[in-house]
N, C-alpha and C positions, 0 to 999 in steps of 0.2 A: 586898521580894522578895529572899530572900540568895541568894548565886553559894555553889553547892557545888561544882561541876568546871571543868573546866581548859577544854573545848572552848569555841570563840568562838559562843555559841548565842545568839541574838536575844531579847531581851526585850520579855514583851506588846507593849508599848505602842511598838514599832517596828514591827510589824505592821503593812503599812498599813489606814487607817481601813476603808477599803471592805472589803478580806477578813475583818477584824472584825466588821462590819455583818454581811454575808453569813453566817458563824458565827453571831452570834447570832438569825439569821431560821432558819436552819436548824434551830438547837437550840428552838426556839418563845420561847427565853428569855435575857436579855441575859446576859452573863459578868460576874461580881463580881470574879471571881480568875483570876487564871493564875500557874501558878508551875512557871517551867521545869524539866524534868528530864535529870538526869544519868544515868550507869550504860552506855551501850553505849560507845562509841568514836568517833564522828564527830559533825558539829556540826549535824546536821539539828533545826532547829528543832524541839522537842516540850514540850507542856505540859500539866501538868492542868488541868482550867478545871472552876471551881464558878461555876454559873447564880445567877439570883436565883432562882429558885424551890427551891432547894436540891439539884438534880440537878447531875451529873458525869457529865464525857467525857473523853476523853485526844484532843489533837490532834498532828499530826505533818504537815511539809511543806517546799517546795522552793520554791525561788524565784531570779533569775536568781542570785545567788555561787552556789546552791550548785553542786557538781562534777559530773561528769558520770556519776561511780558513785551518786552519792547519788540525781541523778535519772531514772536509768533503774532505782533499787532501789522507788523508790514508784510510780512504773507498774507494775512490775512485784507490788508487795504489792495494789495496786487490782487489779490483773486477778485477783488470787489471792481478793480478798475475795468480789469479785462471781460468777467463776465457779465456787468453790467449796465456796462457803457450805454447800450442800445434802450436801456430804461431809463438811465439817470444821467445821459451826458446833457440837459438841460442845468443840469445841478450841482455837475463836478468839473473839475478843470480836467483835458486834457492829461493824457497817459502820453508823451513825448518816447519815452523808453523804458524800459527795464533792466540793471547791468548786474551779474553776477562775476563776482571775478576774488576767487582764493575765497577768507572769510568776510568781506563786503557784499551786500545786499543792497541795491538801489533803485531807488524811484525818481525819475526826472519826469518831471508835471510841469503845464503852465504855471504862469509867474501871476497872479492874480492880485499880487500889489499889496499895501501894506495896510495892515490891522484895520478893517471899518468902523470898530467900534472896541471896549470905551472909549470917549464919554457918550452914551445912552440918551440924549436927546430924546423928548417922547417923539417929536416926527422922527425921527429914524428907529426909535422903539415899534412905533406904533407898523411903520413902513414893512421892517422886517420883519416881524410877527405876522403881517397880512400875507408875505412872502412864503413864511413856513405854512402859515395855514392854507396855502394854495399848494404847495407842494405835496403836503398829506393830502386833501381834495382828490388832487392826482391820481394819485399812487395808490389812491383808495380801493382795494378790491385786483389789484394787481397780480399775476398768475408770476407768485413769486419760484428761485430754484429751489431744488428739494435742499440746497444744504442751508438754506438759510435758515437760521434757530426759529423755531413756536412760540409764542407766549407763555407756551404752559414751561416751558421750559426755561428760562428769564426770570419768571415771577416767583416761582417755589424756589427761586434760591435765597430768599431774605423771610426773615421768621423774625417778630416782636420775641416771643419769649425766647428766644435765641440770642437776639439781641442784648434782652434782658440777663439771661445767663453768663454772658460774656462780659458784661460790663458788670457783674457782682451787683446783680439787680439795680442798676445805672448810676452804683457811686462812682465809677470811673468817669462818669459824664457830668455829673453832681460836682464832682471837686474842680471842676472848673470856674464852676460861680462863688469858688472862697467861701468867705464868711456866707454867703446866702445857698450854703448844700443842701442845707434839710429842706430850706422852701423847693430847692429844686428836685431833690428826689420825692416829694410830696407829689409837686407835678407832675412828674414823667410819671408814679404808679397810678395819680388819680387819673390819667389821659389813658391810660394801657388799655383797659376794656375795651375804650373807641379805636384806638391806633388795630387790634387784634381786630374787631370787628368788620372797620372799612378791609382792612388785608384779606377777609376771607369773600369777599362780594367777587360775584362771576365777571363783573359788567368787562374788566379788562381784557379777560379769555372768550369773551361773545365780539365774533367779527360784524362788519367786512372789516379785513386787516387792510395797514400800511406800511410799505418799509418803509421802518423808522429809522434813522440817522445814529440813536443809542450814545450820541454824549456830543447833545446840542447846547455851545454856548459859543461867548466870542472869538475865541482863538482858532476855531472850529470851522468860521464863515467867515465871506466876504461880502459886501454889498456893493456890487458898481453901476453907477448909472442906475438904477431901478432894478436891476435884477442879482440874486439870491444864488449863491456859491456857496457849498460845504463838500468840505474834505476831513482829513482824519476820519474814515471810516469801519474802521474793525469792531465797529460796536455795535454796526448794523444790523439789524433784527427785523421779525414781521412783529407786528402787534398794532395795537388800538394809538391812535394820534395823541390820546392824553397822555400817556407813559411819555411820550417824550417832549408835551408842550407843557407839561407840568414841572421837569427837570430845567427845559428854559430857563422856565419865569421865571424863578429862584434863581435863575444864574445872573440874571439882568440886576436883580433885587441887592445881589451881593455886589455887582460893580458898579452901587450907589446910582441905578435906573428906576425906573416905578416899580412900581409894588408887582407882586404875582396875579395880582388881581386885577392889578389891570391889562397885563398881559392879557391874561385871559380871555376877559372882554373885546380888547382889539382881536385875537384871536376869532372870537364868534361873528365879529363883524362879519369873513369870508367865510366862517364852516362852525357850525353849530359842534357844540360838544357834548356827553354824556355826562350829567351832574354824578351819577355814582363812579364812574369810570375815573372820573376825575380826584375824586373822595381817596379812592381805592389806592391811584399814583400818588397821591400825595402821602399817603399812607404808607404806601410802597417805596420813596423813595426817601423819606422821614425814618425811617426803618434801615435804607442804606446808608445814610450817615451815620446814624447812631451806632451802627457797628462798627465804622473807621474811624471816627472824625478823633477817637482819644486813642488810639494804637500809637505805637513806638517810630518815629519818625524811618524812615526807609531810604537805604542808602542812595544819592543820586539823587533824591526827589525832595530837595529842603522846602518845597516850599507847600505840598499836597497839603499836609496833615491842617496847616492853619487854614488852608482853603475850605478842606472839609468843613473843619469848625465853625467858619465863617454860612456856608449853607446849611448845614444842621442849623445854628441859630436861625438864621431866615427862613424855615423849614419848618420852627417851634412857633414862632411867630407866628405865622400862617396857619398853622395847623390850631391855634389859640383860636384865632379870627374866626375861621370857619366854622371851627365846632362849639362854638360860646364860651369856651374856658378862661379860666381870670389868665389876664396879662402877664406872660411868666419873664416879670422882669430880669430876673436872675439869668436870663440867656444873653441879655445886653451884652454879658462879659465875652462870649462866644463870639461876639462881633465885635473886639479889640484889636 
């Protein structure tokens, strides 16, 4: 079984025997293979496993190391499977099982195959973007459960002068452009009036809502055959469609796909969007990077912090473009 990522992820055969056993009573048939997988960012155990009968699951689970975000994310994707199914199983793969057994926590899910994307091709850019914007379409105005979060609740949690605050008015974001800090804290305070600005616009807290998916990019989905598969869902929320075709784009942009702008566009092809709504997310979510993307790297997770940095730059970018600001070269470095 070869190591292809960097996270400290557990192999099969550390598993203890019993959760194993139990797997294989639940799938009706014993595991021949497991072979861990890589692609999101943290070290939560996940595997595909081929049966002896020739069927396939994907498993994913927790157990006493893992951290406490990891395991309040999989109670949270089990509560999303089971109460939502009857909304969103056009969208999510299969709930197979549940196994709780000592300190393991486990999700056995269809097998929906490996990574659709990168490399970003614009027809499969363009394809799954029409995909998501059919999906919000959907779900638009949806009589969502009472436990699922509000907008108002999601969006007051990121503040620009907070932002500011914590990064000692953005030289900790500044000293990554080396020799070019001044030009770059020059930027970020000359952009802050706009970035505070779009942040305080309603358009995002004015419905009809959609449940939003809350941390849409590729590792996230699958695309088979013409149709649109996401998983990893604890991030699930109600709110407006741009909150989270905005966080996309950027993500497409950083694994060297098209621009966010053109995301966008394909996007409207299917489902028109709110120009300030959109203003606002970008705003909004320009504002969540700049609070992480320079913090202290986090144990388990080697590889977040440059990710961040990598969307915050495509974030500046963007936020440059849209609101006429000069070209903040200086983020180039952000994207090394």
């Amino acid at each position: 079984m070869s190591r292809t990522g960097v996270e400290d992820k557990l192999p099969w055969r550390k598993v203890p025997k019993a959760v194993r056993q139990q797997v294989d009573n639940a799938l009706g048939s014993p595991v021949t293979r497991a072979t861990r997988v890589w692609g999101g960012y943290g070290p939560t155990p996940t595997y595909r496993l081929v049966l002896d009968d020739g069927r396939r699951a994907f498993l994913k689970g927790i157990y006493q190391e893992s951290n406490a975000f990891m395991k309040n994310a999989l109670r949270s994707e089990e509560h999303v499977y089971q109460d939502l199914a009857p909304v969103l199983d056009r969208w999510m793969p299969r709930l197979y099982a549940a196994i709780h057994h000592a300190d393991w926590h486990v999700l056995i899910l269809e097998d929906l195959g490996p990574q659709s994307v990168p490399p970003w091709t614009p027809g499969k850019a363009r394809a799954i973007t029409h995909a998501l914007a059919n999906y919000h379409k959907t779900l638009l105005g949806t009589q969502p459960p009472a436990w699922l979060s509000q907008p108002q609740e999601d969006l007051a949690q990121e503040n620009w002068t907070q932002a500011a605050q914590e990064s000692q008015d953005f030289q900790t974001i500044a000293a990554f452009a080396g020799a070019e800090a001044p030009q770059a804290l020059a930027w970020l305070q000359k952009i802050s009036p706009t970035i505070e600005s779009a942040l305080k616009l309603p358009a995002l807290t004015e419905g009809p809502y959609a449940i939003l998916h809350g941390d849409l990019r590729s590792d996230n989905l699958r695309f088979n055959q013409g149709h649109l598969y996401l998983f990893d869902w604890p991030s699930i929320q109600l709110g407006r469609p741009e909150w989270d075709i905005v966080a996309f784009a950027q993500s497409v942009t950083v694994e060297n796909g098209p621009s966010p702008e053109q995301v966008i566009k394909w996007y409207e092809e299917q489902f028109p969007l709110r120009t300030e709504a959109v203003e606002s997310a970008l705003a909004w979510w320009l504002t969540f990077f700049a609070r992480r993307a320079w913090q202290p790297e986090i144990p388990g997770l080697p590889r977040l912090r440059r990710f961040q940095r990598l969307q915050l730059g495509v974030l500046i970018f963007w936020a440059a473009r849209h609101w006429s600001f000069s070209s903040p070269e200086w983020a180039r470095l952000l994207l090394e």
